[in-house]
N, C-alpha and C positions, 0 to 999 in steps of 0.2 A: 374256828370261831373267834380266836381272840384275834387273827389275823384280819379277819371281814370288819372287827368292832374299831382294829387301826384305821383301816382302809375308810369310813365311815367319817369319824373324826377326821383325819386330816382333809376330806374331803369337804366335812362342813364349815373349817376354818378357812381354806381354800375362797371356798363360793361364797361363805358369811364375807367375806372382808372384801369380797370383788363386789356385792351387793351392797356393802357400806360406801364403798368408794366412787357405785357409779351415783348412788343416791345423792350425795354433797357435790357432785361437779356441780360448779358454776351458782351454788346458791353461795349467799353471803354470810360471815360465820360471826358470831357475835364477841366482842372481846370487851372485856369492863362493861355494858348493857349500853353500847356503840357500835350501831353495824357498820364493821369492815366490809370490803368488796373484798374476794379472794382475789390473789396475783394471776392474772391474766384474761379476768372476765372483761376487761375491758372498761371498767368501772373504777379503779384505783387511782386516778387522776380527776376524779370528779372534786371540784374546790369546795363544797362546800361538806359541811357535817353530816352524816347521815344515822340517822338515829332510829331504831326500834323502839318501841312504846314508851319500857325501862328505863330505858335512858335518855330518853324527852321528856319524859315526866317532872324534873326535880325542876324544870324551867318554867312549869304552871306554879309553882309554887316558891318562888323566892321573896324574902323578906329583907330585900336590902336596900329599904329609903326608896329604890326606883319606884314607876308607875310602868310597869309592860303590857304593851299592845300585840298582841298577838294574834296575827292575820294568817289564816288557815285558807291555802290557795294553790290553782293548781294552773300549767300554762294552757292546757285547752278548756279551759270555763271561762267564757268571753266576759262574764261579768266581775272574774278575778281580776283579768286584765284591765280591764276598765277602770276600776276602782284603785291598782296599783299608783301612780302617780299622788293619791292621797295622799297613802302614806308614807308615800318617800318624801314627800311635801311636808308631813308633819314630824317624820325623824328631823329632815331638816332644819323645821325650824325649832323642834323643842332640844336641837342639839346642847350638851350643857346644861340641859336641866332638870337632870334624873327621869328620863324620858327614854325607855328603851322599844324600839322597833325589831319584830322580829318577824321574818315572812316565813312560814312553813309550807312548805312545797308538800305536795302530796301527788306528784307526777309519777309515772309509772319510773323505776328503774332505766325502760327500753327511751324514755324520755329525759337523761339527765343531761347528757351530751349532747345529744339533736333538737331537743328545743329550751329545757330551762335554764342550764349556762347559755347558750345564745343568749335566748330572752335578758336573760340578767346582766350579760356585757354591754351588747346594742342601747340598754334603756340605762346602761348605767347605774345601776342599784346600788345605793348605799347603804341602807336597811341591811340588820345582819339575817342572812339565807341561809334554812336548815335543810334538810329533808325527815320528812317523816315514814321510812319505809317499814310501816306495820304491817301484815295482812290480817291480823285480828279486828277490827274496824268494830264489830260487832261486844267488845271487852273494853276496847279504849274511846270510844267517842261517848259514854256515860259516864268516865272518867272524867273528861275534860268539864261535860255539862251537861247532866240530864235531862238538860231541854234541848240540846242537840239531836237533832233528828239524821246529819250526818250530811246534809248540804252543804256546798259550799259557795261565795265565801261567807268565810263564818271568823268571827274574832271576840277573841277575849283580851279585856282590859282588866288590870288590877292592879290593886298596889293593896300596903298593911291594914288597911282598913276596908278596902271598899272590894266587889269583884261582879263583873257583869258582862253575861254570853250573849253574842248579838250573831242570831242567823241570817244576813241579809249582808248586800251589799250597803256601799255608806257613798254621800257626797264628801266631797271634802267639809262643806260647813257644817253638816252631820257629826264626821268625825270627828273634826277639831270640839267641837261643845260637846260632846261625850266623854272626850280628854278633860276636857277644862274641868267637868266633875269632878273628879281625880284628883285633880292637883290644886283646886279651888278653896 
């Protein structure tokens, strides 16, 4: 009896830890509320930030003299793309002037290398580039703005006084006098 109740245990130590191990291949493992790619997914060379909800969160809410625009975008929504030149246009020109641009990608993972780093070299992006790889969507987009419906593109502007969710694409003269509220 006491022989079978070894045999048992080592057995589910065994199985438990080959079942822990095949679970985690290849998903991305979270360190300080910043998602790392594991070593070898293929993903660990991607340049820019990649963040889970947690750790993109403290960047809706910073209090320091800036005004941030933050463009919630992805590279197959023709109307993100469309509307990018904006606001590379408006980083540019509010460069210096407490003016922060920030594009959040919300591209699949299978998309960082094949099309949103291209996209971001070719077009030359100065605008700083996150990614937002949540899959709670339904937890974090009433965070950001409870008029958020979950479309994109979608951006929030704020600074210490003022703060305003826009679900729609913008013209640039749009944008720019949205800004200029802001900083007006």
């Amino acid at each position: 009896m006491n022989r079978l109740l070894l045999i048992s245990l080592v057995m589910s130590i065994v199985f438990g830890c080959a079942e822990k191990k095949k679970a985690d291949s290849g998903k991305p493992e979270i360190v300080e509320n910043e998602m790392v790619a594991k070593d070898g997914d293929g993903q660990n060379d991607i340049p820019f930030p990649i963040y889970d909800f947690d750790g993109f969160e403290p960047l809706l809410h910073n209090n320091d003299g800036k005004t941030y625009v933050i463009n919630f975008w992805a590279t197959w929504c023709k109307p993100c793309l469309e509307e990018m030149p904006h606001f590379e246009r408006i980083n540019s020109e509010y460069d210096g002037k407490n003016v922060e641009v920030v594009l959040v990608s919300l591209d699949m993972p299978n998309m960082w290398k094949s099309r949103l780093e291209p996209y971001v070299m070719k077009n030359k992006i100065q605008s700083q580039v996150v990614i937002l790889d949540d899959p709670k969507q339904n937890d974090w987009i009433p965070k950001v703005s409870e008029e958020w419906g979950g479309g994109i593109p979608a951006t929030l502007i704020y600074n210490k006084d003022k703060r305003t969710f826009y679900e729609r694409g913008f013209t640039y003269e749009e944008l720019n006098n949205e800004l200029k509220t802001f900083i007006n």
